[in-house]
C-alpha positions in Angstrom: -19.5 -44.9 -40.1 -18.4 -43.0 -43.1 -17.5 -45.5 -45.5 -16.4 -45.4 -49.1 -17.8 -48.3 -51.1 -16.0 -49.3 -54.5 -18.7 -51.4 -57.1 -17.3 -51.3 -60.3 -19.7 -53.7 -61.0 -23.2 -52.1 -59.8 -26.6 -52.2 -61.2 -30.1 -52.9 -59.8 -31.4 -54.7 -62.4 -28.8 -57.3 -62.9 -27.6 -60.7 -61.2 -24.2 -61.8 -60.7 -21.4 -59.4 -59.7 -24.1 -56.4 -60.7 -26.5 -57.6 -58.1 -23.6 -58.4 -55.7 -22.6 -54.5 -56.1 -26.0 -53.3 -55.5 -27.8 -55.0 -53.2 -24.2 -54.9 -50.9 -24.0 -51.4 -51.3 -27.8 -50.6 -50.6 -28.0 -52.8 -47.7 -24.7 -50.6 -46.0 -26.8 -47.7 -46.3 -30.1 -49.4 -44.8 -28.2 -50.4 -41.7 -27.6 -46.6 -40.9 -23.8 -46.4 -42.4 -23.1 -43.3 -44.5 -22.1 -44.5 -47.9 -20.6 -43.0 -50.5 -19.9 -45.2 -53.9 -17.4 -45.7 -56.6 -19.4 -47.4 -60.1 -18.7 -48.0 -63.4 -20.6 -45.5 -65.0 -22.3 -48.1 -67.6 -24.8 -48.5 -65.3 -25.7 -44.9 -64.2 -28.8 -44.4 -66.1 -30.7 -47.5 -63.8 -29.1 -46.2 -60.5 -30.2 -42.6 -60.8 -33.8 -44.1 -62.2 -33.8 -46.5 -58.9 -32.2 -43.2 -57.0 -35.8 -41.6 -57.4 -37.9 -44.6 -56.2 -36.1 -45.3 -53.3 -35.7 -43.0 -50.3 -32.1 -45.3 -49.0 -30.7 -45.3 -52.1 -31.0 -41.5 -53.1 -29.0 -41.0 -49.6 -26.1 -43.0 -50.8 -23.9 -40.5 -52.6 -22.8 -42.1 -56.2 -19.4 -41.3 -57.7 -19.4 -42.4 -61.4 -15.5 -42.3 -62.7 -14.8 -42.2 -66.2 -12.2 -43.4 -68.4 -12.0 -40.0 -70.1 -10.5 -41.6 -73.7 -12.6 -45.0 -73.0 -16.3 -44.0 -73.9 -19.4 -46.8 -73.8 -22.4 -47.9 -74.2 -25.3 -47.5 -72.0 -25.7 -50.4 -69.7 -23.4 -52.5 -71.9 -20.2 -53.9 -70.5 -17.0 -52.9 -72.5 -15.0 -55.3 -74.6 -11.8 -55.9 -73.3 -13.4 -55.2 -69.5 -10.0 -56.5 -67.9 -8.0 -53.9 -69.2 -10.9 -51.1 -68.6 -11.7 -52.1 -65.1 -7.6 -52.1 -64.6 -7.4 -48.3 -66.1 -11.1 -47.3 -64.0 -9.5 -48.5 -60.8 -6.9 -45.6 -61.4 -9.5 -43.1 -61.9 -11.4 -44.5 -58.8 -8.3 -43.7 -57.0 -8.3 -39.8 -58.2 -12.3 -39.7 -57.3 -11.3 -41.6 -54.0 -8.3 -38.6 -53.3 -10.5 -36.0 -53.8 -13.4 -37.3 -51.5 -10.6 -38.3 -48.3 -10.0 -35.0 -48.4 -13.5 -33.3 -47.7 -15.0 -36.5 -46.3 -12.2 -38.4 -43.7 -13.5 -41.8 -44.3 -14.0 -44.2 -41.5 -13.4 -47.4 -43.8 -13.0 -48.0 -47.4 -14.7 -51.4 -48.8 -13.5 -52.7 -52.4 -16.6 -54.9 -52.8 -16.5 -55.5 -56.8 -15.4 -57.0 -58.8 -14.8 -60.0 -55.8 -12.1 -61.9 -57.9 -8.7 -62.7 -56.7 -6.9 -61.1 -59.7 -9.5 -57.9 -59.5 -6.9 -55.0 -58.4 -7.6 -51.5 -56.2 -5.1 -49.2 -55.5 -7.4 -47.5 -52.5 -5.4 -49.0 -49.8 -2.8 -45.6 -50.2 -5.2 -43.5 -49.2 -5.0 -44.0 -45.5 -8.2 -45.7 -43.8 -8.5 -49.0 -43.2 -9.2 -50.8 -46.3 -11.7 -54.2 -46.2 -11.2 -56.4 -49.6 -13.6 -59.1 -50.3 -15.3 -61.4 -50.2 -12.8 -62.5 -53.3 -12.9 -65.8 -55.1 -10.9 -67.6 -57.9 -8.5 -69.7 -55.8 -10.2 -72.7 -56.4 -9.5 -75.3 -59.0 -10.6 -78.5 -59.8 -8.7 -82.1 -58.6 -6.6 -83.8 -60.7 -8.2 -87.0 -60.1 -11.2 -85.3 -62.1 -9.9 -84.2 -64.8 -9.9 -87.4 -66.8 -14.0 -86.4 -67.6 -12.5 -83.2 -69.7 -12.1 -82.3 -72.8 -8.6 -82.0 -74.1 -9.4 -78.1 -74.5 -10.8 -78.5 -70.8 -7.3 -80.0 -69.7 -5.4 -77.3 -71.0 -7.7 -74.5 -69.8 -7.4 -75.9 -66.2 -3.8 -76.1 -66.5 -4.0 -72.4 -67.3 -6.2 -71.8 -64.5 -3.4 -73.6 -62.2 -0.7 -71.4 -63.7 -2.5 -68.1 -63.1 -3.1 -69.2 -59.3 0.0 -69.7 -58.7 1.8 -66.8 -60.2 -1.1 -64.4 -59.4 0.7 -62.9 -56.4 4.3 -62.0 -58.4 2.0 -59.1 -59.6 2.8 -56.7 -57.4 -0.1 -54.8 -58.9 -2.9 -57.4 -57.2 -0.6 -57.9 -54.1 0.1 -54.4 -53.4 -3.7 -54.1 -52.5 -3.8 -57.0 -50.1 -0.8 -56.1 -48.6 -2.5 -52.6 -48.2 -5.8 -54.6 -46.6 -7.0 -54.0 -42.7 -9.1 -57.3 -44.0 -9.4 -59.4 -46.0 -12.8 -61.6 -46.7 -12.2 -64.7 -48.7 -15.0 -66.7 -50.4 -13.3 -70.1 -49.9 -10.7 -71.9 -47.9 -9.1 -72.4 -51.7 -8.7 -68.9 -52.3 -7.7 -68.3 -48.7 -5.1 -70.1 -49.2 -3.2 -68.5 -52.2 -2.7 -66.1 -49.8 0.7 -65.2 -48.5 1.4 -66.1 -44.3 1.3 -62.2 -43.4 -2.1 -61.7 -45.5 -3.8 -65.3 -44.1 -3.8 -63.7 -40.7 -5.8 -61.1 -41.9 -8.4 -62.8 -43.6 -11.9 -64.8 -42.8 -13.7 -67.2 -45.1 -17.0 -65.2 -45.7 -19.6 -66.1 -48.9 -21.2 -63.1 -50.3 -24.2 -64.9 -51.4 -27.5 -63.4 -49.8 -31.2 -63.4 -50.2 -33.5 -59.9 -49.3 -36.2 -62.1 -47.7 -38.0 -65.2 -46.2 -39.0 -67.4 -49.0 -42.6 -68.8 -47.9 -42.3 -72.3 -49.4 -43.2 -75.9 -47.3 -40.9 -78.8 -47.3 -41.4 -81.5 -49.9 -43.4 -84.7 -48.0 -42.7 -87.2 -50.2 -40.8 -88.3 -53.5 -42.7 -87.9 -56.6 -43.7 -90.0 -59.3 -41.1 -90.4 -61.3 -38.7 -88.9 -59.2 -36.7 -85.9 -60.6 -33.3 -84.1 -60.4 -33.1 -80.7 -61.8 -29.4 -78.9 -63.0 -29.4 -75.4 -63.9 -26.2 -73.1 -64.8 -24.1 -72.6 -67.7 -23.1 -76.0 -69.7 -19.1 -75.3 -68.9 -16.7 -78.0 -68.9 -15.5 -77.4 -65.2 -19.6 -77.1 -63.9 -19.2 -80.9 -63.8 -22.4 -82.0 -66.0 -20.3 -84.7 -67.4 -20.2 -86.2 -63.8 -23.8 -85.7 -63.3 -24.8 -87.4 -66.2 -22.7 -90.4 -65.5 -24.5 -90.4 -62.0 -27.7 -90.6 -63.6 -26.8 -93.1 -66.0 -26.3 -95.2 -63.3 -29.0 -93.9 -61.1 -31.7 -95.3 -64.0 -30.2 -98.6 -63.0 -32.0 -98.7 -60.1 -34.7 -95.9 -60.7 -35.4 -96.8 -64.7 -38.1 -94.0 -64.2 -36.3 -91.2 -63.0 -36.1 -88.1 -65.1 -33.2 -85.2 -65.1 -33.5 -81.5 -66.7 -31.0 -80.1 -67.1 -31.6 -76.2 -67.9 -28.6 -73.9 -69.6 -26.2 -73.5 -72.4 -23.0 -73.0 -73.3 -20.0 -74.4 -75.0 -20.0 -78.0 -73.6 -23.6 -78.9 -74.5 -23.1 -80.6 -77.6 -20.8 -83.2 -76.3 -23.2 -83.4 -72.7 -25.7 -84.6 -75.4 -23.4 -86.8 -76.8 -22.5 -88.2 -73.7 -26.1 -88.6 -73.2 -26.7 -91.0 -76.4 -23.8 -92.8 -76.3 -25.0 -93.8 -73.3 -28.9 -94.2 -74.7 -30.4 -92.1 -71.5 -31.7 -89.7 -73.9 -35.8 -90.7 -73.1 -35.3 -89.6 -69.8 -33.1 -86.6 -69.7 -34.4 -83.3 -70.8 -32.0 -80.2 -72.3 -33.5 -76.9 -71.9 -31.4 -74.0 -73.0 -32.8 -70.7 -71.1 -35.8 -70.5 -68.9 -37.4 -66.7 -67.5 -36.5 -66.8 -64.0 -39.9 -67.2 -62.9 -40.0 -71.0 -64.7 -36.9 -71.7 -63.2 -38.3 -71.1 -59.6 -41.0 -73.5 -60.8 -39.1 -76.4 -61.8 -37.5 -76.1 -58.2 -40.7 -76.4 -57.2 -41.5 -79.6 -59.1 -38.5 -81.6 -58.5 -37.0 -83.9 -56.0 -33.0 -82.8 -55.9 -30.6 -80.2 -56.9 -27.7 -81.7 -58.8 -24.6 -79.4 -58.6 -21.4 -81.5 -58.9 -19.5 -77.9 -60.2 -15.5 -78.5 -59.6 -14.5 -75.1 -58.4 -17.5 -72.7 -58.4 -16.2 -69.9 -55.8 -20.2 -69.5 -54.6 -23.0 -70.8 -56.3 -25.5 -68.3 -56.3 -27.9 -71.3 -57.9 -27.6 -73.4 -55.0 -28.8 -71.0 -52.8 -31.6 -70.3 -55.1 -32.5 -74.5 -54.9 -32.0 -73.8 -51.0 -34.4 -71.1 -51.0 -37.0 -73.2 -52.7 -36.9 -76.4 -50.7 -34.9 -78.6 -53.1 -32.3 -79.8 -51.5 -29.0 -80.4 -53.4 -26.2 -82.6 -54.2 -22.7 -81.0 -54.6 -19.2 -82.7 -54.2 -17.4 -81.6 -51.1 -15.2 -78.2 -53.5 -15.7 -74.5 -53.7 -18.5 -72.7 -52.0 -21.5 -74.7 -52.7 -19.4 -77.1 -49.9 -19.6 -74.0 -47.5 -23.3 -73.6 -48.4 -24.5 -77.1 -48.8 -24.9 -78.6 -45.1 -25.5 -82.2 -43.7 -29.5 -80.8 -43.3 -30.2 -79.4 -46.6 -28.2 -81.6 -48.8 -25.8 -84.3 -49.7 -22.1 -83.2 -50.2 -20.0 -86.1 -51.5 -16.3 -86.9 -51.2 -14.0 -86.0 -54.0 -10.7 -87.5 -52.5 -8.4 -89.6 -54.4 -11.5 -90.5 -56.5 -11.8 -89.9 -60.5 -14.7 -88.9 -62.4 -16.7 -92.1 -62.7 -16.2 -93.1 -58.8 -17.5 -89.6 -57.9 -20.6 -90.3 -60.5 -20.6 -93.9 -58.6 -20.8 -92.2 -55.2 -23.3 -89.5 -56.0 -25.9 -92.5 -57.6 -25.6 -94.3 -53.9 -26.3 -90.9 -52.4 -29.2 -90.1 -54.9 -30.8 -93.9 -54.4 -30.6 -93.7 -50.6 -32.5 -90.2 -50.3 -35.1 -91.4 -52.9 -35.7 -94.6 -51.6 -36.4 -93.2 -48.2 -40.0 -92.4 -47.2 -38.6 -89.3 -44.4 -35.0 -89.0 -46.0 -36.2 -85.7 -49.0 -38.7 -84.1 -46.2 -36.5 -83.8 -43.5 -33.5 -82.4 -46.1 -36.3 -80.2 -47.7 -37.3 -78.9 -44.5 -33.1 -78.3 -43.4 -32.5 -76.7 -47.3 -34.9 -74.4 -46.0 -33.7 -73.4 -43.1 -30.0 -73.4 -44.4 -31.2 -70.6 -46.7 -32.4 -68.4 -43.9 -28.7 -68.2 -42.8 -28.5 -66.3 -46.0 -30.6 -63.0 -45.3 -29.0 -59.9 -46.7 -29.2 -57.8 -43.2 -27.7 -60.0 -41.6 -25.0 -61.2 -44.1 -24.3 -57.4 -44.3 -24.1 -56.8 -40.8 -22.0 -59.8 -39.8 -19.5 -58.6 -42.6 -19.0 -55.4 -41.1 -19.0 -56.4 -37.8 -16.3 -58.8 -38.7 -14.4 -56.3 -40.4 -14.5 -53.5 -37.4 -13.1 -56.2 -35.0 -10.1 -56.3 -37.6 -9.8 -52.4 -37.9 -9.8 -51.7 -34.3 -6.7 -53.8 -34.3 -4.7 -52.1 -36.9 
């Protein structure tokens, strides 16, 4: 089909949203469907360079709109991007009016940014417009909260507040209202949604891998067993509960070890937490690893500890998937959607606070390293859970998913 694709975010050489955009956007093309695509134009110099190497992607037709008074860096984000992406989503619109009328679009596709409070104003232009997959709807218990700073407390009460005056905008529900479909990345987010736009939308995760990862399934714990946490050291990523977990883990396993890999506003009180609680001979802080140490320590370690209280993916947990580690998340967010009872262990949040979740995640830890077949056959399942995850067939599921809803409207 003709389809009009709009990535602000875009690039081929980044992760994230960036990656998202691209490898999205690229795949559309690869499965046969002409593409056209709306980008931010910070990113145009590494597109047209990766236009020349690749025969698919010089056949997708870029669009780069500009916010004429508004000018930037090369491949550097602007400050105050909010308000930018806000103003580049009108001149998307112009680019968008002008291509409708020499091209007839099949479908348009507002991929990126995926955000809940991310607005496009491309659903007045006539075909059938697919959002998603969006996220931000999630938010952490308030059982869970008692493990946060007080500046965590009040930025999670903000959080709260934005969800649940995000749809009096009539600026972000104007283009959900406009939707054929709508993808959500979570049942959280999901359900934010008004009654009228629920029936129009499917729980779909973005995340995505290009290929078979040729790794074999762990046969055995190691010696000293290991648990590996990687991501940025946030307040709501839930370190705090993981280190409580261990703490108590040691208990029974005084030679287990735990790295814990990024950085980030909350890592001075982690460490804190850490000595007050005189673990600090067998936990290891390591700020920023190149990604091709990271995919080692997966390698070398036992379990995946994720106990993050609203991530709306988890782009890390598929990469621990991927590698054969399986992981530990708490039953929130999308690493609950990703994690299943083959690769993993997701725990139960209800009615519990932080130190009964950090009780319940040492029991789950203890059981699986005190098994002799418990880690292989989860190693084996993380594996296979990841090959859910290939990006032709993410792609394709999300369009076929998507015609079914336009050939109802």
């Amino acid at each position: 089909m003709n389809l009009l694709i709009s990535a602000y975010a875009c690039a081929p050489d980044r992760g994230s949203e960036w990656g998202i955009g691209w490898n999205w956007t690229t795949e559309a093309r690869r499965l046969g469907h002409e593409v056209w695509a709306l980008v931010s134009p910070v990113h145009r110099g590494s597109i047209e360079k990766a236009s020349r190497n690749d025969a698919v992607v010089s056949g997708i037709r870029w669009i780069f709109p500009k916010v004429g008074f508004w000018p930037l860096e090369p491949a550097t984000e602007p400050k105050w991007e909010y308000t930018y992406n806000l103003i580049w989503q009108m001149a998307a619109l112009r680019a968008a009016r002008r291509l409708q009328k020499a091209v007839q679009f099949d479908a348009i596709h507002h991929l990126t940014w995926g955000g809940i409070r991310a607005p496009t104003f491309l659903g007045s232009l006539g075909p059938p417009l697919i959002v998603g997959p969006i996220g931000g709807g999630e938010t952490s218990p308030s059982t869970l909260r008692d493990g946060f700073s007080t500046k965590g407390r009040i930025l999670e009460s903000v959080r709260d507040l934005s969800n649940s005056t995000v749809f009096i905008n009539p600026i972000l529900r104007r283009g959900l209202d406009d939707a054929a479909v709508i993808f959500a990345k979570t049942a959280d987010t999901r359900d934010l949604l008004s009654s009228a736009q629920r029936k129009k939308t499917v729980v779909f995760n973005e995340l995505s891998r290009r290929e078979v990862q040729k790794v074999s399934p762990r046969t055995r714990v190691q010696s000293p067993p290991k648990l590996l946490y990687a991501g940025r050291l946030l307040y709501w990523k839930g370190v705090h509960i993981a280190i409580r977990a261990f703490a108590q883990l040691l208990k029974k396993i005084p030679t287990a070890r735990f790295t814990i890999v990024g950085s980030g506003p909350e890592e001075g009180r982690l460490k804190a937490d850490v000595s007050a609680l005189k673990i600090e001979q067998s936990v290891d802080f390591i700020s920023w690893l190149p990604q091709n140490e990271l995919f080692g320590l997966y390698g070398s370690h036992d379990l995946f500890l994720f106990p993050s209280l609203h991530d709306s993916s988890g782009g890390v947990v598929l990469e621990a998937l991927t590698h054969g580690l399986p992981v530990v998340c708490l039953d929130l967010g999308g690493p609950k959607e990703i994690v299943t009872a083959n690769a993993g262990i997701v725990v139960k949040t209800a009615a519990l606070d932080a130190g009964q979740v950090a009780s319940s995640i040492a029991d789950e830890i203890h059981k699986v390293l005190s098994s002799e077949t418990d880690l292989m056959h989860l190693s084996s399942g993380a594996i296979s859970r990841a090959n859910d995850f290939l990006l032709p067939d993410r792609v394709a599921q999300f369009y076929q998913k998507a015609s079914s809803f336009i050939g109802r409207s």
